[in-house]
KOLBAKOL-977195 format. One record per residue (C-alpha): x, y, z; residue in three letters. Coordinates in steps of 0.001 Angstrom, whole numbers, plus 500000, padded with zeros to 6 digits. Last residue first. Layout:
BEGIN
X,Y,Z,code
X,Y,Z,Ala .
...
// end
This chain:
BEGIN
X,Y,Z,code
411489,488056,500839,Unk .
415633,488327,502155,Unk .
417575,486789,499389,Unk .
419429,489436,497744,Unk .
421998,490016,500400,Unk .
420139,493377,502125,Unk .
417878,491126,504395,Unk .
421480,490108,505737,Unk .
422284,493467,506351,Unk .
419218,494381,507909,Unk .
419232,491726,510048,Unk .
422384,491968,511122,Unk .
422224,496159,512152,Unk .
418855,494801,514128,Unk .
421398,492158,515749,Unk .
423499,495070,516417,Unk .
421118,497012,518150,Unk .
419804,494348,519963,Unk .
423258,493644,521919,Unk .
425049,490955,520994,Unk .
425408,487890,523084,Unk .
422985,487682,525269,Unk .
420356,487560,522010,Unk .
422794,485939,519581,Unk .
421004,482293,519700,Unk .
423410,479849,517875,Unk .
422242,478442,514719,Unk .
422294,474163,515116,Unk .
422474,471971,512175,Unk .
419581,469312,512200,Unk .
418708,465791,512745,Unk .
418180,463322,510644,Unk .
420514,459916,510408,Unk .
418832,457646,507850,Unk .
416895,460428,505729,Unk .
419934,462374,505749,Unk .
422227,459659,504745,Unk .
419198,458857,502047,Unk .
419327,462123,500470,Unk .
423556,462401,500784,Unk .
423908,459166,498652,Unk .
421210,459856,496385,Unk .
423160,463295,495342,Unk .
421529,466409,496431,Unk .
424012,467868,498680,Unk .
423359,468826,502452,Unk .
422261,471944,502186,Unk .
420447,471761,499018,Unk .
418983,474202,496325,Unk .
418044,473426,492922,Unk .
414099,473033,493772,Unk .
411559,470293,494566,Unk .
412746,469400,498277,Unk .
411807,472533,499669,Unk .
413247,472373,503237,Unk .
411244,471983,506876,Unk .
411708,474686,508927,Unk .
408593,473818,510893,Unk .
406749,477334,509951,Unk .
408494,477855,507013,Unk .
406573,474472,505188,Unk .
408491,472373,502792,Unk .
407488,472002,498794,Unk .
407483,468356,498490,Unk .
404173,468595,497130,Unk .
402400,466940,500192,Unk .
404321,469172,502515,Unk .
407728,469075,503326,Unk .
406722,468414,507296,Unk .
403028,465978,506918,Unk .
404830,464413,503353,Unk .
407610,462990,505080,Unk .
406099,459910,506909,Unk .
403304,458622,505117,Unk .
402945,460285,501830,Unk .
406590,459793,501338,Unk .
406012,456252,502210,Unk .
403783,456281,499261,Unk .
405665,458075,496224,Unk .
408528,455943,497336,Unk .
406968,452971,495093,Unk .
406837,455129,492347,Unk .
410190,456296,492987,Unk .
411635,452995,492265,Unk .
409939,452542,488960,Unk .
410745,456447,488025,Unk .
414525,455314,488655,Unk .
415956,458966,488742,Unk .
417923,461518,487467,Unk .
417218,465415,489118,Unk .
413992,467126,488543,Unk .
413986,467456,492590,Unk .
410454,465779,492241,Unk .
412101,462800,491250,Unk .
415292,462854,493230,Unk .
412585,463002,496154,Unk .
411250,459614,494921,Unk .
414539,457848,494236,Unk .
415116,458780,498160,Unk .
412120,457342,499206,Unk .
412846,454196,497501,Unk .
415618,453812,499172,Unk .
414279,454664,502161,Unk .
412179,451789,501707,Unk .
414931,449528,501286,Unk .
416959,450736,503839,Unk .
413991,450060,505830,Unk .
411520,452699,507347,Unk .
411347,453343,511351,Unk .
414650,451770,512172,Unk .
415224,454712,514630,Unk .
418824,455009,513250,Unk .
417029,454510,509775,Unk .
414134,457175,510007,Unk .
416277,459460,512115,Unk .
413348,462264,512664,Unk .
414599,465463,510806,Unk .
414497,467798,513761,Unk .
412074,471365,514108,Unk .
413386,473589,516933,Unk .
412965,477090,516304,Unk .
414822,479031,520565,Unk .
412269,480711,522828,Unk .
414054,479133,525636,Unk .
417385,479198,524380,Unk .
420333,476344,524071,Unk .
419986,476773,520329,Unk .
418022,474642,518209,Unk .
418085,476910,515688,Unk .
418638,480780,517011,Unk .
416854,482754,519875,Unk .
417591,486126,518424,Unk .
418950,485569,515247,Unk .
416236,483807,514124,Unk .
413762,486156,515262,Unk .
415341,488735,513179,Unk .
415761,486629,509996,Unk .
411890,486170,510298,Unk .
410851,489648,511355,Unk .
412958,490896,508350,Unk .
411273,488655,505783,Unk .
413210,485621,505080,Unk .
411419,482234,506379,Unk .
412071,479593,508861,Unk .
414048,477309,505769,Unk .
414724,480582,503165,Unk .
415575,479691,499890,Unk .
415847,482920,498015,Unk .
419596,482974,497399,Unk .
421898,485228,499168,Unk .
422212,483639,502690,Unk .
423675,480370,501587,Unk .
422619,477839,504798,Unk .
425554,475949,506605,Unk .
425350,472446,505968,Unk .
427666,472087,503323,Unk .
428641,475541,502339,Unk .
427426,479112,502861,Unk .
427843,482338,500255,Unk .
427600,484637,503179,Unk .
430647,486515,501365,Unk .
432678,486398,504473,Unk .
431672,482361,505095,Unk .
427989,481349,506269,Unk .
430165,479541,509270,Unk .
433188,481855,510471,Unk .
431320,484968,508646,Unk .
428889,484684,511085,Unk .
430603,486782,514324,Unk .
432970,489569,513147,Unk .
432048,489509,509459,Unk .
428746,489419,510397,Unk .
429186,492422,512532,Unk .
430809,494748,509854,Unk .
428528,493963,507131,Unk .
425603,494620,510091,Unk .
427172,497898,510409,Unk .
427307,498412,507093,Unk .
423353,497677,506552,Unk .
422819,500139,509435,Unk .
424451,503028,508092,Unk .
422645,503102,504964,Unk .
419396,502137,506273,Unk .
419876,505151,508563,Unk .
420535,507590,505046,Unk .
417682,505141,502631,Unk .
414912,505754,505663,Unk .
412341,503048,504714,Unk .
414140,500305,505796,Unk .
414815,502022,509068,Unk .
410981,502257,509293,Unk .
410342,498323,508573,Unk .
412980,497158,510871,Unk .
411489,499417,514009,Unk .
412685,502295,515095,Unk .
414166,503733,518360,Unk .
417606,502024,518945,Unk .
417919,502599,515074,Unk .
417865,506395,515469,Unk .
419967,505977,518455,Unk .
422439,504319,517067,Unk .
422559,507031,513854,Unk .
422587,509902,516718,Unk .
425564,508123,518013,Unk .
427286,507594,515310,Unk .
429149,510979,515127,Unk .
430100,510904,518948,Unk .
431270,507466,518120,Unk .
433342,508874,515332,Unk .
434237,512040,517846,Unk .
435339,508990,520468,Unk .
437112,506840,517840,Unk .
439177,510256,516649,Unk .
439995,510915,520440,Unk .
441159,507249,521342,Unk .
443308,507644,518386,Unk .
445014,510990,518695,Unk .
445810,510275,522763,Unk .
447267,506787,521195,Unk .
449228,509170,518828,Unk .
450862,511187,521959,Unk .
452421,514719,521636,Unk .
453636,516500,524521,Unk .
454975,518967,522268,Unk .
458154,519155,524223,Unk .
458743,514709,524260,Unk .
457430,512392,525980,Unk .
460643,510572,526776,Unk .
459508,507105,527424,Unk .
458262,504622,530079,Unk .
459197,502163,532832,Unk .
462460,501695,532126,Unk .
462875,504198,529411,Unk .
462045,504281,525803,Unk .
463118,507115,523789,Unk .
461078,508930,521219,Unk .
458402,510979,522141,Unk .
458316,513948,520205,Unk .
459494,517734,520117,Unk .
463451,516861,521169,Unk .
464166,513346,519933,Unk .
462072,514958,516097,Unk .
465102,518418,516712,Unk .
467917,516133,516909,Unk .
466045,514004,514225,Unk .
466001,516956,511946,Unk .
469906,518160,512636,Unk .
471033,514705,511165,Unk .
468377,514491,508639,Unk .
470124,518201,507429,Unk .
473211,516993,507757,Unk .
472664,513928,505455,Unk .
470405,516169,502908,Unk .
474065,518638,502720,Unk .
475673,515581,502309,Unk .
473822,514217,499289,Unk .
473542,517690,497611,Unk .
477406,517725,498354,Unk .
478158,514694,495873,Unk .
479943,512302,497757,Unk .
483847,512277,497669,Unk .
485889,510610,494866,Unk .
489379,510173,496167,Unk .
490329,507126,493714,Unk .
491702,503932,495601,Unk .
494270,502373,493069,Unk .
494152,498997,491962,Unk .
497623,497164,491474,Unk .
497234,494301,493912,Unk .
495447,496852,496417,Unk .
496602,500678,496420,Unk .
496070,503929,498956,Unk .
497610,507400,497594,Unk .
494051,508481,497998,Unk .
493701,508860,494410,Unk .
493376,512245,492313,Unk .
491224,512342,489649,Unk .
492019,512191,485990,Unk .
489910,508999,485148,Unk .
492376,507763,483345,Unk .
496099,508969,484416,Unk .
494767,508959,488004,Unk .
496166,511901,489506,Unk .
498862,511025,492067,Unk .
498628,510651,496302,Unk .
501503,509008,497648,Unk .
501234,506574,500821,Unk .
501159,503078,499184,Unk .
500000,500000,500000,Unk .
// end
């Protein structure tokens, strides 16, 4: 290494006099735009230490000139939004379903606080979108088991599906083959029958013959055209829509086992002006009648 500066005969600037295996260091400072923006970051977090908090202590941190605090910032901007809400919450507090529904501003406000709340508690079993999945209902279509007008969702909510509540919908698919009271033949049969009037492939032989124990055991719930009944919960069996799939296997698995899902009863839980928020939201979806 040596100790004499020179000019570098290409580049034509003058080296530090310090050399590695032939290659010369070249004394190329920083551009001064670059240091004058280094001092001057230098000088601003002197002065950022001195206005703001920025140390941690033992059992704290500097606070700072300004006395500035961002959770102070925070819990004031959620109290002015609450302050903001409030007359909204109120509003709903005070009206029923029908007249929010009919004020477009507080229906507004209501339908995405109930997007908010379902996300927080329903989302985990009708999924974000409410789309559903096996065994947990869709909430956008138009097939409604206890019914989908406002009072209906809102009742539901309330005291839920065979819920540990008092004034909870209970309604259970009687285990025909656990019970042994129809055959595996003759639910079967019954099954080939509710293909039938499901418009899905069947063996019209077979479901001729499951025409009649239909009559006799299923018919008093679904109804005698298959077409289920709000009031018990009971499903429509002729349309595209099924909870549990609509293959032969899951029809007579269901038939065999019965039983229901269970909806958990949010009254306790959630206070009644979010579970009017809820309803309104889920009314909202597309499905609500």
């Amino acid at each position: 290494m040596a100790a004499n500066n020179e000019i570098d005969n290409v580049s034509g600037i003058e080296t530090t006099g310090h050399e590695w295996d032939g290659i010369k260091e070249l004394n190329h400072p920083l551009p001064k735009w670059w240091l004058y923006v280094f001092y001057i970051s230098i000088i601003w977090s002197i002065g950022y230490w001195v206005a703001y908090p920025a140390w941690p202590m033992v059992s704290g941190y500097t606070k700072g000139v300004l006395g500035y605090s961002q959770r102070a910032t925070v819990q004031q901007n959620i109290e002015e939004a609450r302050a903001a809400q409030s007359e909204f919450n109120s509003a709903i507090d005070q009206s029923s379903l029908e007249d929010i529904q009919s004020k477009p501003e507080l229906l507004q406000f209501a339908v995405a606080g109930g997007r908010a709340a379902f996300g927080d508690n329903c989302a985990a079993c009708h999924g974000r979108g409410a789309q559903g999945s096996k065994g947990f209902p869709n909430l956008n279509d138009d097939d409604w088991l206890w019914g989908g007008s406002l009072d209906a969702i809102h009742q539901t909510l309330l005291y839920g599906i065979r819920a540990n509540n008092d004034e909870t919908r209970i309604s259970d698919m009687p285990r025909f083959g656990i019970d042994q009271m129809l055959t595996d033949e003759q639910i079967s049969e019954v099954a080939e029958y509710v293909l039938s009037i499901a418009g899905l492939d069947h063996d019209a032989a077979v479901a001729g013959r499951g025409q009649t124990i239909f009559a006799e055991n299923c018919a008093v719930c679904h109804g005698e055209d298959g077409k289920g009944n709000t009031d018990l919960g009971s499903p429509d069996l002729t349309d595209a829509i099924w909870l549990y799939g609509s293959d032969k296997e899951a029809i007579v698995t269901r038939i065999k086992t019965g039983g229901g899902g269970v909806m958990p009863a949010w009254s306790g839980r959630l206070n009644e002006n979010i579970i009017k928020k809820l309803t309104l939201y889920i009314h909202s979806l597309g499905g609500g009648q």
